[in-house]
Backbone as ProteinMPNN parsed JSONL, in Angstrom:
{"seq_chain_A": "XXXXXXXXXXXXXXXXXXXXXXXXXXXXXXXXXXXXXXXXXXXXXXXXXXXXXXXXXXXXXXXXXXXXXXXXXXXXXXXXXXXXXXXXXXXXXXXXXXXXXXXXXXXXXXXXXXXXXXXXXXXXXXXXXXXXXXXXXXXXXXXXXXXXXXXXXXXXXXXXXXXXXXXXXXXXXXXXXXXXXXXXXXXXXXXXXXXXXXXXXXXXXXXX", "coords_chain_A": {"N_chain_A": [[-12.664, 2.322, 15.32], [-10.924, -0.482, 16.438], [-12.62, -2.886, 18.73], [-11.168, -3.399, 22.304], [-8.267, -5.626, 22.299], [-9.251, -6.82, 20.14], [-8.2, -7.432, 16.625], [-7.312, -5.19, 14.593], [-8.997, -4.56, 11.606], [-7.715, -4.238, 8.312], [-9.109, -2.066, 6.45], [-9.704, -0.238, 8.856], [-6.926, 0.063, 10.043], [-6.086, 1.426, 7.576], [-7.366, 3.742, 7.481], [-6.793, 4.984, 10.087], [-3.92, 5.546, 9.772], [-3.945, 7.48, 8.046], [-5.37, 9.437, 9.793], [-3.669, 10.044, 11.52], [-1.827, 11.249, 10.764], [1.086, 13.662, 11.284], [1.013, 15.727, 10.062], [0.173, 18.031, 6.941], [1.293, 16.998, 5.027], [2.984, 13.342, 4.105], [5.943, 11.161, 4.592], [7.47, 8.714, 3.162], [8.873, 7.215, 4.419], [8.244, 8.113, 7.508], [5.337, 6.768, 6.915], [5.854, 4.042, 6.66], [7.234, 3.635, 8.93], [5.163, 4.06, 10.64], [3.432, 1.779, 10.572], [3.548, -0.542, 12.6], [3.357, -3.721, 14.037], [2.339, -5.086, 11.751], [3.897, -4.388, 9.751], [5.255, -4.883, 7.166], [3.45, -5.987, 5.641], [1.607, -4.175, 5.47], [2.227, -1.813, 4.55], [3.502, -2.885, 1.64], [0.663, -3.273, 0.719], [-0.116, -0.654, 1.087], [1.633, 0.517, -1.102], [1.261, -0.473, -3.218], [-1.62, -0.212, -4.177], [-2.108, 2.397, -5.149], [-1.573, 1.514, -7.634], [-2.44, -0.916, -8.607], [-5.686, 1.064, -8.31], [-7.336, 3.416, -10.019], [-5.764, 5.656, -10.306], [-2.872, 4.197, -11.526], [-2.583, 5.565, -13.92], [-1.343, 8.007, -14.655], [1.073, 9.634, -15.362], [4.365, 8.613, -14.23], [3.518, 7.688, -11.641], [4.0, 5.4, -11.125], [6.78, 4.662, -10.749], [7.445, 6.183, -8.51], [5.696, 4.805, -6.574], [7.277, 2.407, -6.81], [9.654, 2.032, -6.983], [10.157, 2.49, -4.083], [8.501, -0.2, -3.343], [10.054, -2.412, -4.538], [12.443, -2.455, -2.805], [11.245, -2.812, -0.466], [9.949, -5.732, -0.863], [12.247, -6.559, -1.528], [13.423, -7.114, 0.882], [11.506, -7.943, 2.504], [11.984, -10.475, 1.07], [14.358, -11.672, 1.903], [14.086, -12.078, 4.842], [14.109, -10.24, 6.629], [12.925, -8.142, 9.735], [11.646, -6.263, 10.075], [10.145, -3.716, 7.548], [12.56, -1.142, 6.044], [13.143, 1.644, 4.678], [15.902, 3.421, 2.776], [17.42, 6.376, 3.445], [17.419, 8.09, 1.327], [14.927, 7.675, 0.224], [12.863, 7.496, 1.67], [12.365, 10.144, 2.757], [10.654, 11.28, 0.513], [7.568, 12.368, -0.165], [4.018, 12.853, 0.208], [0.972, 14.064, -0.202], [-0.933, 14.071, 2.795], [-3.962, 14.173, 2.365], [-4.148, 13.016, -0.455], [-3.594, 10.641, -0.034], [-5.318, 9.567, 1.404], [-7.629, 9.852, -0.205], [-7.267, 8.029, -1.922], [-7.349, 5.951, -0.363], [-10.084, 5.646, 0.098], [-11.453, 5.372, -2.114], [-10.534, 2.492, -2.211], [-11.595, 1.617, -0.408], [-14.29, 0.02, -0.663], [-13.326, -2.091, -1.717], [-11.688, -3.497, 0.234], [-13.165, -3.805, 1.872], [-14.868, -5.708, 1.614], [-13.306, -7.611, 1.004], [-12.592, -8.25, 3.604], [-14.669, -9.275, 4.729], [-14.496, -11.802, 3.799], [-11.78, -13.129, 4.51], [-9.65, -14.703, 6.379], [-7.32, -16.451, 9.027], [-5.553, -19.127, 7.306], [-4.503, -22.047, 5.896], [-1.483, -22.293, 7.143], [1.084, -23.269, 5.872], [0.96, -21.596, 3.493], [1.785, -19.078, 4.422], [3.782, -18.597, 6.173], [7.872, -18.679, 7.008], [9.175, -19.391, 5.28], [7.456, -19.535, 3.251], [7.101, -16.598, 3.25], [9.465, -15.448, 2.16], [9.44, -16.142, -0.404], [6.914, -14.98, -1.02], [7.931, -12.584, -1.034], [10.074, -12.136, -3.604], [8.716, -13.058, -5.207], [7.005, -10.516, -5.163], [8.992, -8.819, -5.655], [9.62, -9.124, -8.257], [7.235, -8.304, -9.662], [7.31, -5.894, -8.877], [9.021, -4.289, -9.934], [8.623, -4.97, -12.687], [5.944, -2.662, -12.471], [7.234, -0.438, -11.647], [7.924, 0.312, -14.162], [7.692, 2.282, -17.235], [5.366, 0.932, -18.769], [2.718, 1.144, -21.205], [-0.443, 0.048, -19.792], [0.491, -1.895, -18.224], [0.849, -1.462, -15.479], [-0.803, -1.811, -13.976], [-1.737, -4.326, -13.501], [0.378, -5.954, -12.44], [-0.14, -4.657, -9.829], [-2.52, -5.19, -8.754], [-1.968, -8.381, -8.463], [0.545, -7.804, -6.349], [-1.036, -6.356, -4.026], [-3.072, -8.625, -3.266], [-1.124, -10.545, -2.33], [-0.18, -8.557, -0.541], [-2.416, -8.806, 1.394], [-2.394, -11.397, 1.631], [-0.099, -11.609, 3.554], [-0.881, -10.082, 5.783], [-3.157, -10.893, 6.858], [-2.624, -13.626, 7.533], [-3.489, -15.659, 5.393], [-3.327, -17.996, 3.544], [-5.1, -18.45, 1.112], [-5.323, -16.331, -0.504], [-2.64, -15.959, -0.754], [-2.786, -18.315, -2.796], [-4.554, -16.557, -4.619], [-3.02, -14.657, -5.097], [-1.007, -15.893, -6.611], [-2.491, -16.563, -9.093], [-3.489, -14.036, -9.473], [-0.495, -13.034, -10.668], [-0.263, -14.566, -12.91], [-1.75, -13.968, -14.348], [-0.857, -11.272, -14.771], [1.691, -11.893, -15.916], [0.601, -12.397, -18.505], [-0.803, -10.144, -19.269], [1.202, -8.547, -19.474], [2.656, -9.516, -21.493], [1.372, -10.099, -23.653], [1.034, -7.157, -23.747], [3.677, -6.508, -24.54], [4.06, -7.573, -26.827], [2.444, -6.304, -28.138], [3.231, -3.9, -28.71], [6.453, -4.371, -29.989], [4.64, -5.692, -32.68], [3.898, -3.552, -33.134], [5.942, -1.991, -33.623], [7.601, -2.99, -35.178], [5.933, -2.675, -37.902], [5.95, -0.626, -38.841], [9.005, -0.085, -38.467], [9.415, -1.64, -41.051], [7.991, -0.267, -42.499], [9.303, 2.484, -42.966], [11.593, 1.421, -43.232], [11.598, -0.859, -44.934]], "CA_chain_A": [[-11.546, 1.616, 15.948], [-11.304, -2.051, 16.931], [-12.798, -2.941, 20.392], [-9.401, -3.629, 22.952], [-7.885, -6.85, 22.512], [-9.488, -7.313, 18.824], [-7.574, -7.279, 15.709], [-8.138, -4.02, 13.75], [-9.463, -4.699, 10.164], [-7.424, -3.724, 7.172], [-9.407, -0.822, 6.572], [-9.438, 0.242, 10.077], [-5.38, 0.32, 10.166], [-5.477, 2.262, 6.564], [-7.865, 5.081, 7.89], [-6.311, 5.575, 11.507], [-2.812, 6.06, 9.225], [-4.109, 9.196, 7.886], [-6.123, 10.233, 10.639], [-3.125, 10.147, 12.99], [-0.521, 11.753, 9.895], [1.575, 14.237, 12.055], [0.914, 16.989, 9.19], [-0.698, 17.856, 5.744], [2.055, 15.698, 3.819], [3.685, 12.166, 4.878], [6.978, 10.736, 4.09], [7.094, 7.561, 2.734], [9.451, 6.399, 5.736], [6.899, 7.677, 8.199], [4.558, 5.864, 6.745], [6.353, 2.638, 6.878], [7.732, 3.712, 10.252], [3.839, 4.036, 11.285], [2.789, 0.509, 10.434], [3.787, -1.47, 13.401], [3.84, -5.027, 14.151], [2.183, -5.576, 10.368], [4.658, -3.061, 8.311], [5.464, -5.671, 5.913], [1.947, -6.302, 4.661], [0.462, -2.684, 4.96], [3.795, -1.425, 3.21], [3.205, -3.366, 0.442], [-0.589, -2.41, 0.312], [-0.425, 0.998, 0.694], [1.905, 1.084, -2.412], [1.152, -1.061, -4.338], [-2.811, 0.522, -4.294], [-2.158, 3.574, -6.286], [-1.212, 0.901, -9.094], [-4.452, -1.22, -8.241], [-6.316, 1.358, -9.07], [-6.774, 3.668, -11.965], [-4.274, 6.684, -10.161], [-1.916, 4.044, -12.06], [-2.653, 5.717, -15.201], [-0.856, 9.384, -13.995], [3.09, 9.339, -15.738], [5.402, 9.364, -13.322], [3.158, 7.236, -9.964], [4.359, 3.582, -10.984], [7.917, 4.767, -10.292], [6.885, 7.057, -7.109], [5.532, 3.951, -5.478], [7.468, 1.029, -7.412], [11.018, 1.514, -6.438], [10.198, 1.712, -2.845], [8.156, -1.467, -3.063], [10.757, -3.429, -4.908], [13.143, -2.199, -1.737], [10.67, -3.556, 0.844], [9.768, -6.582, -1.359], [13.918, -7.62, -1.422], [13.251, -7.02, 2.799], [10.463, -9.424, 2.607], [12.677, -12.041, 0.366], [15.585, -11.902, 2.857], [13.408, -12.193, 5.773], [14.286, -8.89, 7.733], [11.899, -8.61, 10.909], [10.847, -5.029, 9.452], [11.253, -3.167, 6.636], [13.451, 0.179, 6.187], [13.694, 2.559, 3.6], [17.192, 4.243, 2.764], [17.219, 8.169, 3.775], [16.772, 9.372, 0.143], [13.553, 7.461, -0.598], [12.159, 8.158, 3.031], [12.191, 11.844, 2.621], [9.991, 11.674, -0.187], [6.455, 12.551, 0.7], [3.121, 13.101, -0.422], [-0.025, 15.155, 0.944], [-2.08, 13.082, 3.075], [-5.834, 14.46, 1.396], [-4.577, 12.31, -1.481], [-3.608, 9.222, 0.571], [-7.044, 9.58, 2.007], [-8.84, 9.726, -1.552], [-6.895, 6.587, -2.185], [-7.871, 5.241, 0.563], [-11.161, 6.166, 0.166], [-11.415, 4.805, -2.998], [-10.244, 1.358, -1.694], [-12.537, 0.789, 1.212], [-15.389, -0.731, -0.734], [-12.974, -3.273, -2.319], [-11.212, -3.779, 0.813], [-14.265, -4.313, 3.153], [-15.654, -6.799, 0.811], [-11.799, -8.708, 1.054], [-12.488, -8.178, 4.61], [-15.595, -10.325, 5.04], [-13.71, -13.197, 3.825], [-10.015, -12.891, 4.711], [-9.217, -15.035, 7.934], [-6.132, -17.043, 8.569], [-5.968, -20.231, 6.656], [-3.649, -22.804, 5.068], [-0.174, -21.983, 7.588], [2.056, -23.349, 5.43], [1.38, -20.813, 2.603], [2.571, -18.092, 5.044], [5.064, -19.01, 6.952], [8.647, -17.825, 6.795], [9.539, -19.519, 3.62], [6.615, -18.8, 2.53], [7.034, -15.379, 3.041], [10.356, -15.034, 1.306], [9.077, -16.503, -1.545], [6.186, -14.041, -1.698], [8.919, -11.379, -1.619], [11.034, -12.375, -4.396], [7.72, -12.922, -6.587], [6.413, -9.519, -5.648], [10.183, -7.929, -6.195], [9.953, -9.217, -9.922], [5.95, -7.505, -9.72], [7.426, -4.334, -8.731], [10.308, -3.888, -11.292], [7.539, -4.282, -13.779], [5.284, -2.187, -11.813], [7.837, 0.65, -11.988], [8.676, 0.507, -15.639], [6.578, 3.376, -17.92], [4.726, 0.45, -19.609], [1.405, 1.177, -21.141], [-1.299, -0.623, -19.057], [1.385, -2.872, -17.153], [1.168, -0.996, -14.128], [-2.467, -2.412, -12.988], [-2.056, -5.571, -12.904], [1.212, -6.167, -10.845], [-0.639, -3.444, -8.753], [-3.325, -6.102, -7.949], [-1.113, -9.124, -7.788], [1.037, -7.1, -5.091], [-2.207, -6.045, -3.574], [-3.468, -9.675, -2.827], [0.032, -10.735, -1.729], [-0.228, -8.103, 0.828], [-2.938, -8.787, 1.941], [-1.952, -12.374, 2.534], [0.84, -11.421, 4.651], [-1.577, -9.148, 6.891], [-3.734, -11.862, 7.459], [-1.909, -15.098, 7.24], [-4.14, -15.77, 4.679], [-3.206, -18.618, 2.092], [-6.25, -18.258, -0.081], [-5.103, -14.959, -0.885], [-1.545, -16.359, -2.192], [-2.905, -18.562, -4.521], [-5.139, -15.484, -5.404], [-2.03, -13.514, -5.574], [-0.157, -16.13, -8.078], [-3.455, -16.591, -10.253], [-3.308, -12.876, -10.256], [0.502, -13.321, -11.644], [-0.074, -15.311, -13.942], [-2.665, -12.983, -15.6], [-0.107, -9.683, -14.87], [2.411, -12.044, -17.003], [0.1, -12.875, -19.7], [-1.17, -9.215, -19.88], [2.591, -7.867, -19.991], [3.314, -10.513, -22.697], [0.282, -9.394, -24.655], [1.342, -5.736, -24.569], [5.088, -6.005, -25.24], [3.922, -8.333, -28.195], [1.854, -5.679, -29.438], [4.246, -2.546, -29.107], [6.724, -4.804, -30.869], [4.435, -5.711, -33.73], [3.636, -1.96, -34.113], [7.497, -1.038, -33.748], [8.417, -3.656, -36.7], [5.423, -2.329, -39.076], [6.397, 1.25, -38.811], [10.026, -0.152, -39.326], [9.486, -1.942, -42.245], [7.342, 0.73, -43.821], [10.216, 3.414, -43.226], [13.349, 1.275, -44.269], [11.843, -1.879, -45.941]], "C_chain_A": [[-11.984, 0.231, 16.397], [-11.749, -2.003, 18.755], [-11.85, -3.709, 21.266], [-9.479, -5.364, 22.991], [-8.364, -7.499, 20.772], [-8.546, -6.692, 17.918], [-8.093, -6.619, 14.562], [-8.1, -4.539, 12.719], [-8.187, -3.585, 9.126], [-7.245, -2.223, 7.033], [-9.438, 0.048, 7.489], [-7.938, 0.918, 9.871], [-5.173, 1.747, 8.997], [-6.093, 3.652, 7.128], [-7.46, 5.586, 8.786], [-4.884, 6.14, 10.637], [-2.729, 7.435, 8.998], [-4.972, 10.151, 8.961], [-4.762, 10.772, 11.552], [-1.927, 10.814, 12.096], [-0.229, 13.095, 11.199], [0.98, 15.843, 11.11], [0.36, 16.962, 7.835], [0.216, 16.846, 4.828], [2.612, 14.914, 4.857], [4.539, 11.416, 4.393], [6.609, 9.343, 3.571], [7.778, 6.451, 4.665], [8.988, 6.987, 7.174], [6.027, 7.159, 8.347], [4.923, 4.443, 7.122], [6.867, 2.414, 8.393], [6.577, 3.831, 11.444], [3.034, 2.858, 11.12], [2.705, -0.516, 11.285], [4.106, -2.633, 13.401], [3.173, -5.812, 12.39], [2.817, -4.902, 9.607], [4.679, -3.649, 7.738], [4.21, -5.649, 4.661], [1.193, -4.742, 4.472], [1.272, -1.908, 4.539], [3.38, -2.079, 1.942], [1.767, -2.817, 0.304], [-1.01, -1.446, -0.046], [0.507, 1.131, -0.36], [2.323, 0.14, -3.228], [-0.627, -0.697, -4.801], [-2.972, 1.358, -5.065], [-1.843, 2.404, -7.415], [-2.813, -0.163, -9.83], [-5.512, -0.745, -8.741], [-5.917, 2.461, -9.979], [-6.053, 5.014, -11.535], [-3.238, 5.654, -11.521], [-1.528, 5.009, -13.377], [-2.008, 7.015, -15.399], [0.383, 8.883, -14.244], [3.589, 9.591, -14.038], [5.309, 8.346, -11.722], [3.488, 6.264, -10.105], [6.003, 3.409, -10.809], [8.288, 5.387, -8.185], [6.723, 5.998, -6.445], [6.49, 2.371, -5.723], [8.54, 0.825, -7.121], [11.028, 1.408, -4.976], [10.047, 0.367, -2.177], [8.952, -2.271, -3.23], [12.13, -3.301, -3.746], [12.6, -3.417, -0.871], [10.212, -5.47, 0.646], [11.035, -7.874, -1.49], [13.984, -7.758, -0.078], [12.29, -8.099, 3.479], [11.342, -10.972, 2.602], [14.003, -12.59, 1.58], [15.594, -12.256, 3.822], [13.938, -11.492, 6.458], [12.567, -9.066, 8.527], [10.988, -7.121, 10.377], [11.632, -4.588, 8.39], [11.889, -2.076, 6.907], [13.712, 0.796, 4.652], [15.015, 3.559, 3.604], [16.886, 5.734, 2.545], [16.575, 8.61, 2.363], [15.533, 9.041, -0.237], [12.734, 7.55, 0.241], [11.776, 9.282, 3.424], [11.107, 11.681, 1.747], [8.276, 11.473, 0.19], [5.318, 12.879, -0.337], [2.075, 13.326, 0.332], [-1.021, 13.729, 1.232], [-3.503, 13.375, 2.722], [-5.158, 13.247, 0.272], [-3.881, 10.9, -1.474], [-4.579, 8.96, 1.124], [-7.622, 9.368, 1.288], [-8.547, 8.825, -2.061], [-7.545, 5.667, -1.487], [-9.26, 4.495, 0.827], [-11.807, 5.287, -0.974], [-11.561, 3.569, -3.043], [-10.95, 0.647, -0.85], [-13.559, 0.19, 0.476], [-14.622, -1.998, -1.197], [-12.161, -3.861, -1.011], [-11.782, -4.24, 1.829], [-15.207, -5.591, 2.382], [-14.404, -8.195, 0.981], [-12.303, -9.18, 1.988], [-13.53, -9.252, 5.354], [-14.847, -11.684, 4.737], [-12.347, -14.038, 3.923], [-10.095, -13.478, 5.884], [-8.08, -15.638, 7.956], [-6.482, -18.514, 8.665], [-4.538, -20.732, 6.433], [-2.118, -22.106, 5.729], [0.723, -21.896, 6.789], [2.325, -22.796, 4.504], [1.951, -19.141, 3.257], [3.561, -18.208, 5.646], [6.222, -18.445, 6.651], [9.32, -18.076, 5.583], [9.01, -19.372, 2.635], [6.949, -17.169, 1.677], [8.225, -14.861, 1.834], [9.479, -15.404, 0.203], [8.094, -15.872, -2.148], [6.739, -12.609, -2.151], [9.906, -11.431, -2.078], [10.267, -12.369, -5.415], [7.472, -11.389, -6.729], [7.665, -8.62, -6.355], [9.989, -8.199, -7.541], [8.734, -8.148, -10.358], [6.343, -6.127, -9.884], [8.135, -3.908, -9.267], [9.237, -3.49, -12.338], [6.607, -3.189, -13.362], [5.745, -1.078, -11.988], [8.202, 1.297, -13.188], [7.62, 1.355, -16.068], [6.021, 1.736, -18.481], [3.044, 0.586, -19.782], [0.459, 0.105, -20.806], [-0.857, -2.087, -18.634], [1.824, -2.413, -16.245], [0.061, -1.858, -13.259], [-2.446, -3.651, -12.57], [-0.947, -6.316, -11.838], [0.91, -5.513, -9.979], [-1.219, -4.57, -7.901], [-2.674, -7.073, -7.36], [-0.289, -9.28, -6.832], [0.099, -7.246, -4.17], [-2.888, -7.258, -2.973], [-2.262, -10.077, -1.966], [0.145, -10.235, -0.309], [-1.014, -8.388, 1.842], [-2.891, -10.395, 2.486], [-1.048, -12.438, 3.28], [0.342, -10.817, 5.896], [-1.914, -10.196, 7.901], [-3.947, -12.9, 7.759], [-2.793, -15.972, 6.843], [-3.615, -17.146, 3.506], [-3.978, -18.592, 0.995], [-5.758, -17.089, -0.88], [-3.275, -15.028, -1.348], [-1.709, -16.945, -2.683], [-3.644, -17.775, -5.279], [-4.333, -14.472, -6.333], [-1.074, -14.023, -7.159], [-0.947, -16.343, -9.093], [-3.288, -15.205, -10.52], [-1.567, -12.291, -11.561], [0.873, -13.124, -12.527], [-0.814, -14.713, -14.942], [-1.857, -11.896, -15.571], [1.077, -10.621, -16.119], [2.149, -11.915, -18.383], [-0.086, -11.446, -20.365], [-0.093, -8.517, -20.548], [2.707, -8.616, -21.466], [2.595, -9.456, -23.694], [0.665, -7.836, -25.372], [2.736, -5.595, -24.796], [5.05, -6.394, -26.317], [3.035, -7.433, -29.221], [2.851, -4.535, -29.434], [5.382, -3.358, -29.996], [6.305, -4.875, -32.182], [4.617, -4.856, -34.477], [4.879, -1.086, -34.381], [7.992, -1.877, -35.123], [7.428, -3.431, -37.897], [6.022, -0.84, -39.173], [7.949, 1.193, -39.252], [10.384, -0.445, -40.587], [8.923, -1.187, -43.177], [8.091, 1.867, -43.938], [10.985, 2.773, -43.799], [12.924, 0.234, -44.747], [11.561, -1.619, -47.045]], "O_chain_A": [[-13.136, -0.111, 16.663], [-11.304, -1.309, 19.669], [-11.72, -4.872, 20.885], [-10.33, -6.111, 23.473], [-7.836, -8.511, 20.31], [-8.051, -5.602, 18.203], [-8.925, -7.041, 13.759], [-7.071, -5.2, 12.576], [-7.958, -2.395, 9.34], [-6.307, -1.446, 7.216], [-9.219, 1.211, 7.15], [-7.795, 2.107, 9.586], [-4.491, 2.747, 9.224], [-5.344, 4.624, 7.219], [-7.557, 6.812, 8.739], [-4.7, 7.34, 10.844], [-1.951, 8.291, 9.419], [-5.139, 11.368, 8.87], [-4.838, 11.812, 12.207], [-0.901, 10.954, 12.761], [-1.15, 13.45, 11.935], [0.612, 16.862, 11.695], [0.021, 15.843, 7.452], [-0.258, 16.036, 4.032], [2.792, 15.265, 6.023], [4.032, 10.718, 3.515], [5.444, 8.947, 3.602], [7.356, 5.618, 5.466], [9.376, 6.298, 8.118], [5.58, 6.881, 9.459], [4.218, 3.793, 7.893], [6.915, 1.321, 8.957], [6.765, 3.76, 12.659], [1.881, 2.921, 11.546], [1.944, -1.442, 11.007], [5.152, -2.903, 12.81], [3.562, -6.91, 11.993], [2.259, -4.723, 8.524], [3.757, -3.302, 6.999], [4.128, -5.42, 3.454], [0.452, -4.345, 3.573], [0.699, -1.0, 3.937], [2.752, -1.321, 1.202], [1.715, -1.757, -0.32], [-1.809, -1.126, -0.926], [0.254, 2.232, -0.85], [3.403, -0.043, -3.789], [-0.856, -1.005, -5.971], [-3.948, 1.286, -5.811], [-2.078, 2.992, -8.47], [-3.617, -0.159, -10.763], [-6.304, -1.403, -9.415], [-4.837, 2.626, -10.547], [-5.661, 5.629, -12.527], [-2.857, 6.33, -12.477], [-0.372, 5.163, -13.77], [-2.084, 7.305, -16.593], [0.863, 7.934, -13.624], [3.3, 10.364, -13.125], [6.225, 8.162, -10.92], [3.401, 5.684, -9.023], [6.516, 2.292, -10.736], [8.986, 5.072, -7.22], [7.533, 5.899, -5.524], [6.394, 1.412, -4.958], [8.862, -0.343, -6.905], [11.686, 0.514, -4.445], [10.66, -0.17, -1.255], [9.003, -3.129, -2.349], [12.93, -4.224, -3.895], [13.122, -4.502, -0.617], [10.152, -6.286, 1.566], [11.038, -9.104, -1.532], [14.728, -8.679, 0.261], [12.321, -8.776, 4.507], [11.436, -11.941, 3.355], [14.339, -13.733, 1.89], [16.615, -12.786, 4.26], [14.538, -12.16, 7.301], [11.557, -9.685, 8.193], [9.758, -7.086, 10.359], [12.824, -4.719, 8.115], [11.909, -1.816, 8.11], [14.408, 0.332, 3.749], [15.078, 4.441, 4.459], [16.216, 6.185, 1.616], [15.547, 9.273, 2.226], [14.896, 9.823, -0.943], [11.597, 7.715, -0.202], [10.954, 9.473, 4.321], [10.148, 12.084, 2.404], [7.865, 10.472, 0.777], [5.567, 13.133, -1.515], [2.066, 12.897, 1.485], [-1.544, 12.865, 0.528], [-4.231, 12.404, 2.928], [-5.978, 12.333, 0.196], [-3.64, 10.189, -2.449], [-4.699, 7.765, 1.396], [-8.509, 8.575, 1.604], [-9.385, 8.406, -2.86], [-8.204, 4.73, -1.939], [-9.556, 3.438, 1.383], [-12.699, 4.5, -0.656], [-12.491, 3.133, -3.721], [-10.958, -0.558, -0.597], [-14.025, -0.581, 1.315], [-15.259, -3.046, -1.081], [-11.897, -5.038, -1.256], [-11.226, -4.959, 2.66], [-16.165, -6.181, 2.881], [-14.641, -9.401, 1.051], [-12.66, -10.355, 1.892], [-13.239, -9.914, 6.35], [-14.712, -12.537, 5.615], [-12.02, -15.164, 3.545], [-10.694, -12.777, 6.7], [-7.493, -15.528, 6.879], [-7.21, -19.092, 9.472], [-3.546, -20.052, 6.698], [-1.513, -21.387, 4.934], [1.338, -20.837, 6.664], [3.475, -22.915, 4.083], [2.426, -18.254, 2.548], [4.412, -17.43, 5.214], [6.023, -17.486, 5.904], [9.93, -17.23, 4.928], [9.445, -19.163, 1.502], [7.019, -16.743, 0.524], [7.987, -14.117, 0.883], [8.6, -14.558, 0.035], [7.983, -15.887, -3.374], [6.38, -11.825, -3.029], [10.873, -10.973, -1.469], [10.648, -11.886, -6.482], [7.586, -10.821, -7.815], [7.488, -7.891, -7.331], [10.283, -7.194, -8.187], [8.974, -7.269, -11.185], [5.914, -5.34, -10.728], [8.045, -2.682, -9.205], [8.946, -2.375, -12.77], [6.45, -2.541, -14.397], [4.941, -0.311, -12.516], [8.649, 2.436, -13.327], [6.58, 1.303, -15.411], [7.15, 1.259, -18.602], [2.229, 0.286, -18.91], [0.511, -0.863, -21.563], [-1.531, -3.117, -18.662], [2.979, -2.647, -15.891], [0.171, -2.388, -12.153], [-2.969, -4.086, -11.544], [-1.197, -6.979, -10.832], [1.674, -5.605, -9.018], [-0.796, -4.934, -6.804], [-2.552, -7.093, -6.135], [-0.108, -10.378, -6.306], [0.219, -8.201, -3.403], [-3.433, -6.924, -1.921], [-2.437, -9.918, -0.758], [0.4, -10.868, 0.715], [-0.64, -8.319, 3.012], [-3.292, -10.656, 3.62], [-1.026, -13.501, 3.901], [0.955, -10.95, 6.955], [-1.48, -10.455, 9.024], [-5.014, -13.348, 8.177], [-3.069, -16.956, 7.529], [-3.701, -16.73, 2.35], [-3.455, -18.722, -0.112], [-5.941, -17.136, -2.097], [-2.769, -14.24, -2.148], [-0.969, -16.85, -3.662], [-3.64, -17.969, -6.495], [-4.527, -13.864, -7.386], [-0.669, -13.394, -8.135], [-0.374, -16.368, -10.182], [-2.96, -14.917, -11.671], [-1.498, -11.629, -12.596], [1.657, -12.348, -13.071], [-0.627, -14.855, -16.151], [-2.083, -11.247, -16.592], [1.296, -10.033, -17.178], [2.92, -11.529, -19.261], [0.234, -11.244, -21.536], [-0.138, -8.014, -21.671], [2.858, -7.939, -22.483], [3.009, -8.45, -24.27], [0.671, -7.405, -26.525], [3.086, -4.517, -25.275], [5.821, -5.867, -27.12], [2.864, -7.564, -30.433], [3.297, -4.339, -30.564], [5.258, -2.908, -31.135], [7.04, -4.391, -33.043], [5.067, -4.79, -35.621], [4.99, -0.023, -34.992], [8.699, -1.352, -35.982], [7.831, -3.883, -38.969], [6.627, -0.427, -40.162], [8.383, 1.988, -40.085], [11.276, 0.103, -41.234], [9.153, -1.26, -44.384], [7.806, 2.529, -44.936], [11.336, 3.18, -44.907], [13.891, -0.215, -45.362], [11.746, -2.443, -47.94]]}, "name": "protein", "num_of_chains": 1, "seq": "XXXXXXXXXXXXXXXXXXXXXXXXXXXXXXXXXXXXXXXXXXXXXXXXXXXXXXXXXXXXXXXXXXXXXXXXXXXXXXXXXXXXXXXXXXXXXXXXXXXXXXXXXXXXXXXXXXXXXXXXXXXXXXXXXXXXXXXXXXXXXXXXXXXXXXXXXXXXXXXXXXXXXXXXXXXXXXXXXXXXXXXXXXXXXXXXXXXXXXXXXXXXXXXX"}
C-alpha cells in the first residue's frame, strides 16, 4: 500500500482491486464502481489489458471487454465526471483468480511504465485533451471488439497507453498512445489486405 498522503502506483490500485473483490467473481460495474477518483483511466486499463496481452487470442474476450470499453470511451469523449455502465453490461462478471493472473501477468510491464510515468506536458491532458483521447480510443475499441485475426493486440496496447495517460496526466504517454495507433492502423490495414487477397484467390479459382 502507498504510505498516507502518497499517490498509490498503478500497480498498487490494480492489486488492492482484487484483494478487496467482495467475492470469488466481480461484475464489471463493480469494478468500475470500485475505481474511485481515477475510474476513467483504470477502466480503460483494466479492459483493455486482456487485449494487451496474449488472453487476446481466446474467441469470444475482445467482445467481453470491447463493448464495455467503447461505452466508457464515448463517457470519456463527452466528458462525463465518471463513467457508468448500463445494467445489462454491469451484471456481467468474471472470477476474480483470473483478474489476478491478468494482473499478475501485467505487473512487470506495468512497474517498468511506473518508473517513468510522472505528470508532464498539461496540455496533452487536459479536458479537451481528454475528449479527444476518448473518441480515438472509441474508434480502438470497435476494432478491438471485432473477431479480427491478430487485430485485437494492438488496439489493446494503444488503449493501454492512453489509459495510462489519463491516470497519470502523463503526455508522453499520449504521443506513445497515438504512435501506438498509428501502428494498430497499419497492422489492421495489413491484415484486412491480406484476408482480402486470400478471399479474391480462392474466388477466382472457384468461379474464374
Amino acid at each position: 500500500m502507498a504510505a498516507d498522503g502518497a499517490r498509490s502506483s498503478i500497480s498498487e490500485l490494480l492489486l488492492t482491486l482484487v484483494r478487496d473483490a467482495p467475492g470469488e467473481r466481480i461484475s464489471l460495474g463493480e469494478l468500475v464502481e470500485g475505481l474511485g477518483d481515477r475510474a476513467f483511466g483504470l477502466a480503460m486499463l483494466v479492459l483493455a489489458l486482456p487485449m494487451a496481452l496474449p488472453l487476446s487470442a481466446i474467441p469470444g474476450v475482445s467482445t467481453v471487454f470491447g463493448v464495455p470499453l467503447c461505452i466508457i470511451a464515448t463517457q470519456l469523449a463527452l466528458g462525463w465526471p465518471r463513467p457508468r455502465l448500463p445494467q445489462s453490461i454491469a451484471t456481467r462478471s468474471f472470477a476474480r483468480a483470473e483478474l489476478g493472473r491478468m494482473i499478475d501477468r501485467a505487473l512487470p510491464w506495468l512497474r517498468r511504465i511506473e518508473r517513468a510515468v510522472h505528470p508532464r506536458w498539461p496540455w496533452a491532458t487536459g479536458p479537451a485533451a481528454e475528449r479527444a483521447i476518448g473518441l480515438v480510443c472509441l474508434v480502438l475499441a470497435v476494432v478491438m471488439a471485432l473477431p479480427i485475426p491478430g487485430g485485437n493486440q494492438p488496439p489493446g496496447i494503444a488503449i493501454s497507453l492512453f489509459a495510462v495517460a489519463v491516470l497519470e496526466r502523463d503526455g508522453l504517454f499520449v504521443l506513445l498512445g497515438a504512435l501506438a495507433t498509428v501502428a494498430a492502423a497499419a497492422i489492421l490495414a495489413l491484415v484486412v489486405g491480406a484476408f482480402a487477397g486470400a478471399a479474391y484467390v480462392v474466388f477466382t479459382h472457384l468461379f474464374g
